[in-house]
VOGU-3710 file (C-alpha; in Angstrom, 3 decimals, decimal comma):
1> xxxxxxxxxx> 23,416/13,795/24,413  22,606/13,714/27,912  26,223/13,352/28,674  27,173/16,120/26,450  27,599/19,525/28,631  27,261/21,716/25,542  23,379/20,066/25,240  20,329/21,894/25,503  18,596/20,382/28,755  15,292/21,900/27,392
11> xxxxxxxxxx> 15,546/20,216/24,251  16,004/16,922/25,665  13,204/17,100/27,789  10,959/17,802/24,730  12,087/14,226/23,166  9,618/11,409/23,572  9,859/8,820/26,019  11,754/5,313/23,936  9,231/2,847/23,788  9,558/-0,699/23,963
21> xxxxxxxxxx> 7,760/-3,824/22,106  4,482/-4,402/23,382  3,689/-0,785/24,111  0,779/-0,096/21,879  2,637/3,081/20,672  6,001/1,039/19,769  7,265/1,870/15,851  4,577/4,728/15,686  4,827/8,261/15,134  4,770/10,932/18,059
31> xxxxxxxxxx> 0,227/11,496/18,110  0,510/15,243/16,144  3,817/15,104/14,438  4,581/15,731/10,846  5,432/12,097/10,147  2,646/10,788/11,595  0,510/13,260/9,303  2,700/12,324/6,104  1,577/8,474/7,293  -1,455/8,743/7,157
41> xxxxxxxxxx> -1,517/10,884/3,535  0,432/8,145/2,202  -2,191/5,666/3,746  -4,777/8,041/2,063  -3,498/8,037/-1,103  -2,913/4,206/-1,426  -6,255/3,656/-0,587  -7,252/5,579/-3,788  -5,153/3,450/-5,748  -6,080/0,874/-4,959
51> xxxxxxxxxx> -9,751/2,261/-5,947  -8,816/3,354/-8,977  -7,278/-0,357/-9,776  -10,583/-2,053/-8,599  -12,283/0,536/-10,726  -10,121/-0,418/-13,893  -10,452/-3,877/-13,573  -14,515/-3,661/-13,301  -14,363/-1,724/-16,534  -11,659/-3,377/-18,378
61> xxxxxxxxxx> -12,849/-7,253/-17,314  -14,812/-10,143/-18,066  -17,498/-10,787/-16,258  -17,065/-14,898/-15,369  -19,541/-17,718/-14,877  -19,208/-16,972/-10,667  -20,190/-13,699/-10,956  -16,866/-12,186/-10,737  -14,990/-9,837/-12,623  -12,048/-10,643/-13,764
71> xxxxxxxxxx> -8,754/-9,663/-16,661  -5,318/-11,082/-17,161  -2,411/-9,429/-16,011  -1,179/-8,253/-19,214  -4,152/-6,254/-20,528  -4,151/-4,843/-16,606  -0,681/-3,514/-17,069  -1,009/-2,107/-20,409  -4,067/-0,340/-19,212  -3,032/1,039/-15,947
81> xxxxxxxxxx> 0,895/1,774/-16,715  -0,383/4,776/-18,166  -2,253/5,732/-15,006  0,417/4,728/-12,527  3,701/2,493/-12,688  2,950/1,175/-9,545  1,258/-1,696/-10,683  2,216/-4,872/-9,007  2,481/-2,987/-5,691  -1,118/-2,223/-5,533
91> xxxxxxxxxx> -2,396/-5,380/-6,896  -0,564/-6,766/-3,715  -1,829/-3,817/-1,188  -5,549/-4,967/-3,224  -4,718/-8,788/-2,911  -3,567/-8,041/0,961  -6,936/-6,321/1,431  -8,930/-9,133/-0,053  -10,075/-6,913/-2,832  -8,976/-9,254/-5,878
101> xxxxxxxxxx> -7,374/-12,426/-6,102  -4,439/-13,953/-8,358  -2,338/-16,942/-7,916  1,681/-16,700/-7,374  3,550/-14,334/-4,916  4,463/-11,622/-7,260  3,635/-10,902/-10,500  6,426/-9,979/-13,259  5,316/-8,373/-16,774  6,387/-10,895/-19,908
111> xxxxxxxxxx> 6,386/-13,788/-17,662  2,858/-13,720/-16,014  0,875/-11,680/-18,422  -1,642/-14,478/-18,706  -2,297/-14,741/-14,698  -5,908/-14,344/-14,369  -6,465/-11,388/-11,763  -10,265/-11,608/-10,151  -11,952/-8,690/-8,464  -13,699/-10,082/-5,475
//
């Protein structure tokens, strides 16, 4: 655009400086934009998922030998499907977070129903 003569000089100069890796604001949004606000919703709202998923295990588990609190992935997922369909990708944000622990990489309904899935 700066090559273009039709361009608004003005509107260039309004565009934020590129940054490169290693600057602490590379792969962010502009401080104050709209898309850093929607970001940080987003973040926001995860967070209360992930809640909420903590909060259904606790009430839907088995309290274990350890101390811990725990429910297989089936009865999870037929509890909280209803609630959300996002299932798997907050047990991972959870898992990620050291909230709860379950072996495997992913989980898949039919196949892994009987993972155990411990609330730390």
């Amino acid at each position: 655009q700066r090559k273009n003569p039709f361009s608004n000089n003005d509107r260039l100069a309004s565009k934020p400086v590129h940054t490169h890796r290693g600057d602490p604001t590379y792969g962010r949004p502009p401080e104050g934009s709209q898309t850093e606000q929607r970001g940080k919703d987003a973040h926001s709202h995860v967070g209360k998922e992930v809640e909420e998923l903590c909060l259904i295990i606790r009430s839907t588990g088995e309290v274990g030998e350890d101390g811990h609190v725990s429910v297989t992935f089936g009865q999870l997922f037929e509890t909280y499907v209803t609630i959300s369909n996002k299932v798997v990708g907050i047990l991972l944000r959870a898992r990620k977070h050291g909230l709860v622990h379950f072996e495997g990489e992913m989980l898949w309904q039919g196949k892994d129903d009987d993972v155990i899935i411990t609330l730390l």
